[in-house]
VEXFI-798739 format. One line per 5 residues: their letters; for each residue x, y, z of C-alpha. Coordinates in Angstrom, 1 decimal. Layout:
A) X:Y:Z ~ ... $
// end
This chain:
XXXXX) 0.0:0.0:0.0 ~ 1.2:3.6:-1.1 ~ 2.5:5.4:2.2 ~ 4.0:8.7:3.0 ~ 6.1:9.1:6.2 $
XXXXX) 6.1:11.7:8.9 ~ 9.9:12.8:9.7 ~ 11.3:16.0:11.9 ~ 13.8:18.3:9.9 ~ 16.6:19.4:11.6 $
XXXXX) 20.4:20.7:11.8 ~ 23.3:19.2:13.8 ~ 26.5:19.9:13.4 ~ 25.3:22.6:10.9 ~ 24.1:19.9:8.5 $
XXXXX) 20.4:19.0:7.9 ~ 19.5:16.3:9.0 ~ 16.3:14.3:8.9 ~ 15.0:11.9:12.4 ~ 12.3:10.0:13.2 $
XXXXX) 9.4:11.3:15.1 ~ 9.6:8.9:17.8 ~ 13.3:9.8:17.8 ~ 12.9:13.6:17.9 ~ 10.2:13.3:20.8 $
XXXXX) 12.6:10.7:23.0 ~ 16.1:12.8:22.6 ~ 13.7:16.4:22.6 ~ 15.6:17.0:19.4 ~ 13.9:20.3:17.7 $
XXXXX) 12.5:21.0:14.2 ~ 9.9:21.2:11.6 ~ 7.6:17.7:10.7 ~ 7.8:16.9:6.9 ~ 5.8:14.5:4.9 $
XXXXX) 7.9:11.9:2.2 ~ 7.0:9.6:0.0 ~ 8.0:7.9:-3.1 ~ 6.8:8.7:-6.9 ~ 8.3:5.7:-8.5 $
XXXXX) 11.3:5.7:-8.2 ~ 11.8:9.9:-7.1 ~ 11.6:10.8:-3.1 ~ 8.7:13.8:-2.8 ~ 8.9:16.0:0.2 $
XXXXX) 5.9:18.4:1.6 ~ 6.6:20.9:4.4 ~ 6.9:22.2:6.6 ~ 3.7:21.5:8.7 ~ 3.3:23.9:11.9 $
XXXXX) 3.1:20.7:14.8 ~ 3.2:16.6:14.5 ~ -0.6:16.8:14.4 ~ -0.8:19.2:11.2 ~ 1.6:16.6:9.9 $
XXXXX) -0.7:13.7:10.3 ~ -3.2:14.8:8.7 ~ -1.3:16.1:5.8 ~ 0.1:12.5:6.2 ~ -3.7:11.0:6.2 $
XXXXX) -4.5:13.3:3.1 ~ -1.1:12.5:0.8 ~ -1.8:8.8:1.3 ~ -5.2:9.2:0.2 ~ -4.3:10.3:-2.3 $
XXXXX) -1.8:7.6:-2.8 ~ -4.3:5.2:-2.9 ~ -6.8:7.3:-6.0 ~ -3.8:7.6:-8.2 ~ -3.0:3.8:-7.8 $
XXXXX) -6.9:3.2:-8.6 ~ -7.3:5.2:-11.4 ~ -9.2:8.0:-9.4 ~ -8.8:11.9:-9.8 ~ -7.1:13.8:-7.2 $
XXXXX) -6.5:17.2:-6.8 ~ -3.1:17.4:-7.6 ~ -4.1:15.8:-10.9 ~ -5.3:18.8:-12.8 ~ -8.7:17.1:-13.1 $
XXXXX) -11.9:19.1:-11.4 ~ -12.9:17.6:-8.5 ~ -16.0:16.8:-7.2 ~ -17.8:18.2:-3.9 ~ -18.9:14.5:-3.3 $
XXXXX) -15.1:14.0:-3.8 ~ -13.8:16.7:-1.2 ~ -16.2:15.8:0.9 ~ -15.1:12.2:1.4 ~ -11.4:13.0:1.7 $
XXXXX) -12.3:15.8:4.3 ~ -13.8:13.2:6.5 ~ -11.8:10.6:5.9 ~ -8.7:13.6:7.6 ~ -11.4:14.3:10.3 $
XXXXX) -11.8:10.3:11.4 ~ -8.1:10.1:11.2 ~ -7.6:13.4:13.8 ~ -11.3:12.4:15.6 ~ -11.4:11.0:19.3 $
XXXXX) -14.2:8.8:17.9 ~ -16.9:8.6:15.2 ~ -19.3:11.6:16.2 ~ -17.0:14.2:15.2 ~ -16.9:12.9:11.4 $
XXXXX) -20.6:12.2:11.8 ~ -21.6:15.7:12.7 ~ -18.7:17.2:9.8 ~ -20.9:14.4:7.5 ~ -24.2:16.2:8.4 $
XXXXX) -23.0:19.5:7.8 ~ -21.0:19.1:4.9 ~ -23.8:16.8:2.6 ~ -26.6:19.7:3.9 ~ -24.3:22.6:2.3 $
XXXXX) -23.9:20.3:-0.6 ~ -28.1:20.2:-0.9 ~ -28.3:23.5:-0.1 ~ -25.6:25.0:-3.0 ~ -26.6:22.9:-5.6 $
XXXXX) -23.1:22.6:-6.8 ~ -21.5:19.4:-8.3 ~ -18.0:20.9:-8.4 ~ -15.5:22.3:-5.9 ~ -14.4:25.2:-8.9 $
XXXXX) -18.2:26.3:-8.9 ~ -18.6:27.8:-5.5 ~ -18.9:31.2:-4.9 ~ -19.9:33.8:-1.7 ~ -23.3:33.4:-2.9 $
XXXXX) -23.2:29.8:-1.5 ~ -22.5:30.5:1.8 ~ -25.7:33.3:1.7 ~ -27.7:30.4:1.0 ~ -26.7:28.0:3.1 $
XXXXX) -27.0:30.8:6.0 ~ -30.4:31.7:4.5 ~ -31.3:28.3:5.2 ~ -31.2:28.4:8.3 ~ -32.8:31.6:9.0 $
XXXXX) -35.6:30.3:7.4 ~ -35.8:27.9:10.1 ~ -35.7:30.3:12.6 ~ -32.2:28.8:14.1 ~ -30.3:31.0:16.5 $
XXXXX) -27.6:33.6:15.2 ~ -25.1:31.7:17.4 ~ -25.9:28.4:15.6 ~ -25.8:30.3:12.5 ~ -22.5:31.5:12.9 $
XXXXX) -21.0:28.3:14.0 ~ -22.7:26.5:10.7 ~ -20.7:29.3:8.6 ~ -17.0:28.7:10.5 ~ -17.7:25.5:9.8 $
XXXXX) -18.3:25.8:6.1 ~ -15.7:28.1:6.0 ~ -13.0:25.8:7.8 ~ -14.2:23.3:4.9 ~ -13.7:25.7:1.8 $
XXXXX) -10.1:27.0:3.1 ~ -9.1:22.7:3.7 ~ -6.2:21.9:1.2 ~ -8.2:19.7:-0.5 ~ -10.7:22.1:-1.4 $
XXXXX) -8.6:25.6:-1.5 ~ -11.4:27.9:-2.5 ~ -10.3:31.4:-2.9 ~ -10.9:33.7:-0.1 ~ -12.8:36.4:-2.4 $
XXXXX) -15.2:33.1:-2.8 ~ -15.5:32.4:1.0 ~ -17.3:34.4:3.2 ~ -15.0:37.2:5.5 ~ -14.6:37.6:9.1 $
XXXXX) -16.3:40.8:8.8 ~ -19.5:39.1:6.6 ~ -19.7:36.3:9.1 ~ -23.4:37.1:11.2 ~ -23.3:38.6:14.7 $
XXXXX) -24.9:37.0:18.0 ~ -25.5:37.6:21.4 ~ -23.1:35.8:23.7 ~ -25.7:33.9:26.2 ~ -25.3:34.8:29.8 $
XXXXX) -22.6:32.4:31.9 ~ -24.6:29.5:33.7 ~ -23.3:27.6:36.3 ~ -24.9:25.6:39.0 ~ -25.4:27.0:42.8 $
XXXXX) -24.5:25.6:45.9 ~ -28.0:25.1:46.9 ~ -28.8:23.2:43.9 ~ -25.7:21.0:44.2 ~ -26.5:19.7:47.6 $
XXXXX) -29.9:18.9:46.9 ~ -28.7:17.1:43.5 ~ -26.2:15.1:45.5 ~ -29.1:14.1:48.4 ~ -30.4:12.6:45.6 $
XXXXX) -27.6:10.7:44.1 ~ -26.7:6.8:45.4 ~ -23.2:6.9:46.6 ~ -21.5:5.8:42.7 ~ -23.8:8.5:41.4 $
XXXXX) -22.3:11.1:44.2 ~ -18.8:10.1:43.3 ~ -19.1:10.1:39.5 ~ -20.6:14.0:39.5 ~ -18.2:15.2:42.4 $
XXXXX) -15.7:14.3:39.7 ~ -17.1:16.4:36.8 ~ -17.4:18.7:39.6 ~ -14.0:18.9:41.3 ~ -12.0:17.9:38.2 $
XXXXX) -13.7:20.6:35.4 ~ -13.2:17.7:33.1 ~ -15.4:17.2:29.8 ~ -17.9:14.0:29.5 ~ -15.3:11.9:27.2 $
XXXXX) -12.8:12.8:29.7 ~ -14.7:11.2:32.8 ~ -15.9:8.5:30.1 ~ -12.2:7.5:30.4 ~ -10.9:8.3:33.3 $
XXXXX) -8.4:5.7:34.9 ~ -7.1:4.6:38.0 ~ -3.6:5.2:37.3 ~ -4.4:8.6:35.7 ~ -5.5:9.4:39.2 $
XXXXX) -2.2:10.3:41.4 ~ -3.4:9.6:45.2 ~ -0.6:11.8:46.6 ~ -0.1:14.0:44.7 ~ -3.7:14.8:44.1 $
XXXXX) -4.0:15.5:40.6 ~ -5.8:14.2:37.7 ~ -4.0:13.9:34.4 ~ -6.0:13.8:31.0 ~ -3.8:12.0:28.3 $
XXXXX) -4.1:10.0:25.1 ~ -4.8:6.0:25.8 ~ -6.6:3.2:24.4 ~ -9.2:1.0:25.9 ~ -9.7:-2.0:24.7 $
XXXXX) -11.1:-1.4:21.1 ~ -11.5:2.4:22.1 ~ -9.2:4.9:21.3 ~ -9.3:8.5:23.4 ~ -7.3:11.4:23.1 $
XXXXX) -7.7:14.5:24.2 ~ -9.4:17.5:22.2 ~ -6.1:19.9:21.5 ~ -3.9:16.3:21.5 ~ -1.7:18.0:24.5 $
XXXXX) -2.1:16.7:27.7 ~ -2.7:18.4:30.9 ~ -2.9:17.7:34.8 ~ -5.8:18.8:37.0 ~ -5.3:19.5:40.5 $
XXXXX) -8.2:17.8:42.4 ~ -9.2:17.9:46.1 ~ -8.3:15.6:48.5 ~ -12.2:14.6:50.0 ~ -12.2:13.5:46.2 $
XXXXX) -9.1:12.0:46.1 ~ -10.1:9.8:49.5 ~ -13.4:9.4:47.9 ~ -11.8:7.9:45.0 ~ -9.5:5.9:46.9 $
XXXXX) -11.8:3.7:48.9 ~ -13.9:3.7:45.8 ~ -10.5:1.3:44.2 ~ -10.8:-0.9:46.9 ~ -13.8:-2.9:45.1 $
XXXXX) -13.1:-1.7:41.9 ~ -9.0:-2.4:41.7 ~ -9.5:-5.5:39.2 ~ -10.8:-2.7:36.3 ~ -8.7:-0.3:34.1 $
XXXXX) -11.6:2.5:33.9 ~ -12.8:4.6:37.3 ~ -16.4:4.4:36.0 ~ -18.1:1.8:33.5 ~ -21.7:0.8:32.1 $
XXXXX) -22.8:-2.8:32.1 ~ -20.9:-4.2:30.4 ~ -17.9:-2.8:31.8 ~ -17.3:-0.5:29.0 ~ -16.6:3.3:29.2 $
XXXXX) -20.3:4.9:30.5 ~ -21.8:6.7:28.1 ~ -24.9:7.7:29.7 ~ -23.4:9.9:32.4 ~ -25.9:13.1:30.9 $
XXXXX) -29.4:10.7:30.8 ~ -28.6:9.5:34.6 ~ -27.7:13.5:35.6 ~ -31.3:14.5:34.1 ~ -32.7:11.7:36.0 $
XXXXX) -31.1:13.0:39.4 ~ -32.5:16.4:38.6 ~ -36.0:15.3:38.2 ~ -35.9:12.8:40.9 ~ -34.7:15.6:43.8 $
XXXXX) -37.3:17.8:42.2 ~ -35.1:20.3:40.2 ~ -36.5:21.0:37.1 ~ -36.9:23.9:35.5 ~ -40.5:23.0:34.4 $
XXXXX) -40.2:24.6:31.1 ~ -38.2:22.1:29.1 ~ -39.8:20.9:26.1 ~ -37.6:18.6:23.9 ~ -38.1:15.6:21.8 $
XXXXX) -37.3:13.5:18.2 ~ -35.8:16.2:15.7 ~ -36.0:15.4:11.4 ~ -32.9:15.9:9.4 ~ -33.7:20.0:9.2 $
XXXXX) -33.5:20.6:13.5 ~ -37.5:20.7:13.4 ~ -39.1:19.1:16.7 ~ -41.5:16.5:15.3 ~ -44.8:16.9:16.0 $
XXXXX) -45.9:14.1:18.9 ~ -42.7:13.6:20.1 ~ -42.8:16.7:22.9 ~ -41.3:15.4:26.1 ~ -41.7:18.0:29.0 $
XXXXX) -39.7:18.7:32.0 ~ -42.2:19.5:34.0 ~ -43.3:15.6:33.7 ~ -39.9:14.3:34.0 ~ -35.9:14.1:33.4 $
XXXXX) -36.0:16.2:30.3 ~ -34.5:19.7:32.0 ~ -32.6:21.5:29.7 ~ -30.8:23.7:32.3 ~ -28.9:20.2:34.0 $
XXXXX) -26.1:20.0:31.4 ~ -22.2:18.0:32.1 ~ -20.5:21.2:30.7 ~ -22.2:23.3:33.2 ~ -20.3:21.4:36.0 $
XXXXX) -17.0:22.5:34.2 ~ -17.9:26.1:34.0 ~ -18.8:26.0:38.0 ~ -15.3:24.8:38.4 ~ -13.8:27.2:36.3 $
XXXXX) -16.3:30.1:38.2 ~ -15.3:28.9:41.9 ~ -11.5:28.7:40.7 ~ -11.6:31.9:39.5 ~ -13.5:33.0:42.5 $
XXXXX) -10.7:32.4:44.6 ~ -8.7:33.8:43.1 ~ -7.1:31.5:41.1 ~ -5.1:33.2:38.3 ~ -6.3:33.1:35.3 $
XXXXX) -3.5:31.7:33.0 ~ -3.5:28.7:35.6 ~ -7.2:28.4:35.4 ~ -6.6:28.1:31.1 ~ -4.1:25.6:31.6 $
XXXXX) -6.0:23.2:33.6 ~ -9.2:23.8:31.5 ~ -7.2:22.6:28.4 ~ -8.5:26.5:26.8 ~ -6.7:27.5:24.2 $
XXXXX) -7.4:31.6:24.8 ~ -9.0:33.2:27.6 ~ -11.9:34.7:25.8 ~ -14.5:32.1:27.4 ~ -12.8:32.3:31.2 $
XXXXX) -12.8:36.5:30.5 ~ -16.9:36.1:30.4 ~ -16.5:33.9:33.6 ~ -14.2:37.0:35.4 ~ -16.5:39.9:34.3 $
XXXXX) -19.4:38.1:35.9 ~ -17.4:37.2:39.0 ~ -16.4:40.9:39.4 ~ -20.0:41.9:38.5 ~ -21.3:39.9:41.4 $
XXXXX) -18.5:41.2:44.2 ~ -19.1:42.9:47.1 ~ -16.5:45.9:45.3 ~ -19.4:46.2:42.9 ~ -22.6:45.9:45.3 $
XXXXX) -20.3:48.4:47.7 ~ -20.5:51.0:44.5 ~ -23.9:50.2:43.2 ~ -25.1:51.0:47.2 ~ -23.2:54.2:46.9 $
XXXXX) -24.5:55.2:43.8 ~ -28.3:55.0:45.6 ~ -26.7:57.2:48.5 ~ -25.8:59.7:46.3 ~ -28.7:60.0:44.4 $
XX) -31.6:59.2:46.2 ~ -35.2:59.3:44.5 $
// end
């Protein structure tokens, strides 16, 4: 089978000189990751790639490649027009190469062959601005939120500017074109809510959302959390790459990171490895598999300690977003609550962190953000809510009375 090879380009002694990934990353030899393959008998070289993991997919993509030229098929690099059906199946076949697991390429899949509808257009070459109007359009039409909108558009965007399809920027919508939204307030959960959700929990169930709680970590994380992850005296958590049995995990930015975690869930955890020492995961579903249904069980918590919001209405959605008629479920009637969410545990970790008075660049590295624009939101509303600012707003009223 036609491959290409990853290496890391380098100098010593003044020389270039070409290593081995796994080379480079034991010896913490520095330089920029290359792709090589052969063309008959001639060695091709393309580079350089910013990191390892802009090198694998250009790796992923070059063998793809590979393997149409050796079929007969049409690539890009051929001269020949290719397809949007075409660019679409090499895009995801890149995005289930970088993907944690299937959903990611499913949800690219969705998007992608809905544009596709949407445009009308058969080849890559016939795209134009217009497109992106229309696909935007289309979901105006169906009254979808400007935030939504917006995130369908980076999306197509992201897709256009790929490699594989290289659409001109005159032909993609700009930054400045892209809609405008309303960033939605900052949610997290209270104290008061919290205790009465963990009244309600059996002791596993306490244990499993104290984690999402005390460790700000996101659902896949938990999903595959490990005992030797866990560092008893230490106290910290550490998020990192591993594979499970016939799953595969790795972590959203590929980088891992460690978590400091408190030590009433570090005992907690502890005695909970007594019984459960003979199993590689912390927390599994039947059939002692990663648990997958940590959100369904969280809604079921809510409803049971009475915690709904009791105006929740959700239910069976077609391919368009549209709630189908007859299949309302309400929260008022049971675990359907829309405001009971696993990433609303993380943003309560991040909000008491910051708090007190955590800084924030620690507060980003333990998150695993890559920016603080989502943890700014999180300040501005701490420092809304501080006694500084009830001290001024009380002032205010005792200078101007009416």
């Amino acid at each position: 089978m036609a491959a290409a090879t990853i290496v890391v380009r380098g100098t010593l002694g003044g020389k270039r000189v070409n290593w081995g990934v796994e080379r480079a990353r034991r010896e913490g030899l520095k330089g920029t990751f290359w792709i090589k393959w052969k063309n008959g008998t001639s060695q091709k070289w393309d580079g350089p790639h910013k990191d390892e993991w802009a090198a694998k997919a250009a790796k992923a993509r070059r063998e793809r490649e590979l393997k149409q030229i050796a079929l007969g098929l049409p690539v890009a690099d051929s001269g020949k027009r290719i397809t949007l059906s075409e660019a679409i199946a090499r895009f995801l076949e890149v995005k289930r190469t970088e993907s944690q697991d299937g959903r990611s390429a499913d949800r690219w899949k969705w998007e992608l062959e809905l544009f596709q509808q949407v445009s009308g257009k058969t080849y890559v070459d016939e795209i134009l601005k217009e497109d992106s109007y229309k696909y935007w359009r289309h979901f105006q039409d169906r009254k979808r939120e400007p935030r939504t909108i917006y995130n369908r558009l980076c999306s197509i965007n992201r897709f256009l500017s790929d490699s594989i399809c290289n659409v001109a920027a005159d032909r993609r919508l700009s930054v400045k074109e892209m809609p405008s939204y309303d960033e939605s307030a900052v949610d997290y959960y209270s104290q008061e809510d919290l205790k009465r959700l963990f009244a309600a929990c059996t002791a596993e169930e306490r244990l499993a959302y104290q984690f999402f709680l005390y460790s700000g970590c996101r659902e896949r994380e938990v999903m595959f959390a490990t005992w030797r992850d866990v560092d008893f005296d230490g106290c910290t958590f550490t998020i990192q790459a591993k594979q499970i049995g016939h799953h595969k995990f790795s972590t959203k930015n590929n980088k891992p990171r460690i978590v400091p975690i408190p030590s009433v869930l570090v005992e907690a955890l502890r005695t909970y490895k007594l019984i459960n020492s003979d199993r590689q995961l912390i927390f599994v579903n039947r059939e002692n598999g990663p648990e997958g249904h940590f959100l369904y069980k969280l809604k079921q918590i809510a409803s049971r300690a009475q915690l709904n919001c009791g105006h929740c209405v959700t239910g069976s959605y077609d391919e368009w977003g549209n709630l189908t008629p007859g299949t309302e479920k309400y929260c008022k009637n049971g675990p359907y609550c829309s405001q009971w969410t696993l990433h609303r545990f993380r943003r309560t970790w991040a909000t008491w962190h910051l708090q007190n008075g955590v800084p924030i660049t620690d507060v980003q590295e333990w998150i695993g953000h890559s920016d603080q624009t989502t943890l700014r939101r999180y300040l501005g509303l701490i420092n809304v809510k501080s006694d500084r600012a009830k001290a001024h707003a009380n002032n205010l009223a005792a200078l101007v009375e009416v």
